[in-house]
N, C-alpha and C positions, 0 to 999 in steps of 0.2 A: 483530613478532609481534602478530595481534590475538587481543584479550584481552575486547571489545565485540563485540554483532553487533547490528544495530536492523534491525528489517523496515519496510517497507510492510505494512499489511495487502491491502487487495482488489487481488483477480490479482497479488497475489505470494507471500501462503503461504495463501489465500483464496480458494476460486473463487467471485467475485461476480460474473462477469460477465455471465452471464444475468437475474441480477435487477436490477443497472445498468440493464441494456440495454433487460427489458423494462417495467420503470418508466421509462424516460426516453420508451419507446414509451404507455404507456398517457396519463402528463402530459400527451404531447405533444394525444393525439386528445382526450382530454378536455378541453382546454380550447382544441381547434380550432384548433391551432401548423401552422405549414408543417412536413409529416414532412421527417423526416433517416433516411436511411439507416443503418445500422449500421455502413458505413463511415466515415458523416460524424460520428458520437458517439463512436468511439473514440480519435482523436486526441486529445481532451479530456479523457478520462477521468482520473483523479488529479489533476487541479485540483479546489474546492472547487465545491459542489454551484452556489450561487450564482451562481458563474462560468459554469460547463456551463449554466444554465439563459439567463441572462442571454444566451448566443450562441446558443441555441437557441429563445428566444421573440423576441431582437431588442427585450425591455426591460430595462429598467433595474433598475425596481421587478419583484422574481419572489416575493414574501414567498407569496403564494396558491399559487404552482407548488410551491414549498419546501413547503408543508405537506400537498399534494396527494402528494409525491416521501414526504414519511417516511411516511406513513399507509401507502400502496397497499406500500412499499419493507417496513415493518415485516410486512402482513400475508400475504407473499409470502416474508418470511426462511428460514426454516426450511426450505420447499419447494424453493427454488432454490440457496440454496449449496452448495459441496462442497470438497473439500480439495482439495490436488494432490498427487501421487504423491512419497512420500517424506520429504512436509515434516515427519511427526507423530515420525516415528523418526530424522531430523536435530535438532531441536529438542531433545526426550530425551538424545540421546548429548553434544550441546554443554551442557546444562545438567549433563550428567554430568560431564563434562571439564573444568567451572569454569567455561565462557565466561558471561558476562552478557549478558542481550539484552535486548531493551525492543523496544517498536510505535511507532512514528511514522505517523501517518497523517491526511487529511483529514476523516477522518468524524468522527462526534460521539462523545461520549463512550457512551451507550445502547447504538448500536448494534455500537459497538466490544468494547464487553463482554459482548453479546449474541452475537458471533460466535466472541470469543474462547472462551466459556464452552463453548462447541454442542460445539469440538474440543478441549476439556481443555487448549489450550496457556495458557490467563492465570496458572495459576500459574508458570508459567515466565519470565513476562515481570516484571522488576523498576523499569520504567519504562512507562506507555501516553499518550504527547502525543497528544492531539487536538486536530483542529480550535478546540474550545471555550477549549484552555487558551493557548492563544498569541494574538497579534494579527496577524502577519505567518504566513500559512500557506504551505507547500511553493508554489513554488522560493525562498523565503526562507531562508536557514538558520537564522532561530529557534525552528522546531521539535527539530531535530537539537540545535541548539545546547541546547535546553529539557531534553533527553532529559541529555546529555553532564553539566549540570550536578548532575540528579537523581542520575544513577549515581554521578559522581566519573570520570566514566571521560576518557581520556587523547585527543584526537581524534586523535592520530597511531596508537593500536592498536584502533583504532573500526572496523570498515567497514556503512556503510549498503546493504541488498541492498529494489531496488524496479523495479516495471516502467513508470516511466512516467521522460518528463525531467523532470518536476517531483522523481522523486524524485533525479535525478542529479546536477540543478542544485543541490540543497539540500545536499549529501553535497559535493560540491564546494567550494558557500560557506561550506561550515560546516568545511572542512577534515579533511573523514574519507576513507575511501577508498570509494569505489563499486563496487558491483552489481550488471549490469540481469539480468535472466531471461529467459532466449531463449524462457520461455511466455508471456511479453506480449502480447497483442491485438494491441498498437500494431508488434510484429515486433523482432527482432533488430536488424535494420540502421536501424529508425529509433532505437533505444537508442546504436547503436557512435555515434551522427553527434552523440553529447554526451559521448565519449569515457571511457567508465567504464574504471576498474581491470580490471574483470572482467567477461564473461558466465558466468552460469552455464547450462549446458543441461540440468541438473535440480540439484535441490536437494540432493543429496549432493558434487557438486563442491566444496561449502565446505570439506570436509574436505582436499583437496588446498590450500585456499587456505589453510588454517590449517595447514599442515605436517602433517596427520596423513595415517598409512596408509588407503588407501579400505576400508572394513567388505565382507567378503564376503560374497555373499548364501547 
């Protein structure tokens, strides 16, 4: 029985994919990178910004790109995100139901609280790790692990739901159960090939994962 539910935030209860994408598109010309296609920046996506930049400028040192990426990324917020279908009235009914849930994610703590707030879920959330508060970030499990110890919560009644392998791998090492979302950028079939507990194909399937009756529309 889980009794835990931790998210990913972007592209999984978060549509940030347009403003990812086209910040990583504006960095790149501003400061004259070889472009990447959209399909060559989305396998990347969910690892930490650092990293994404670092394979994407081919340095080392990206401190300039990073500050480039939050400025244009913050002044673009508002305009580009969006939710996904279903997630506002899943969250509600599990917060109703007693489950506990928390954020695990790579971003920083600002802009994590800047998105959570935009859709009224942060009060629902009773754990938010970021990037900032761990040293080892997703596919480590001491984000997850981070999460698990704030709540008290049990990692066998935990499941982690995220759309990238970094989140699967974490959920994995950290001994909880996994969920990718078959609205992933990255696709369905590259999530199965890290072997999750579950796909979801929208976000009320959790209800079936949790043993409840599906809510009728």
């Amino acid at each position: 029985m889980i009794d835990t539910v931790l998210f990913d935030l972007d592209g999984t209860i978060i549509n940030t994919n347009e403003l990812i994408i086209t910040t990583f598109e504006h960095v790149i010309e501003k400061n004259g990178l070889k472009p990447h296609t959209r399909e060559e920046m989305i396998p990347h996506m969910g690892m930490t910004l650092e990293h994404q930049l670092q394979i994407f400028s081919g340095r080392q040192d990206v401190a300039d790109l990073v500050a480039d990426y939050r400025k244009y990324n913050r002044e673009r917020h508002d305009e580009l995100i969006r939710d996904f279908p279903h997630v506002k009235e899943v969250i509600s009914r599990l917060h109703e139901r007693g489950i506990t849930m928390g954020i695990v994610t790579t971003k920083i703590k600002e802009t994590t609280l800047l998105a959570l707030n935009m859709f009224g879920f942060k009060p629902y959330m009773k754990a938010i790790v970021t990037v900032e508060d761990v040293k080892h970030p997703k596919p480590h499990p001491e984000p997850i692990l981070t999460a698990l110890r704030e709540l008290n919560a049990d990692p066998a009644r935990t499941l982690m739901v995220g759309d990238s392998a970094a989140d699967l791998q974490c959920a994995k090492a950290a001994g909880v159960q996994a969920a990718g979302v078959a609205w992933s950028l990255k696709g369905e079939a590259v999530l199965r090939k890290y072997d999750p507990d579950y796909i979801l194909q929208d976000m009320t399937d959790l209800y079936g994962i949790l043993g409840w009756e599906p809510v009728k529309s």
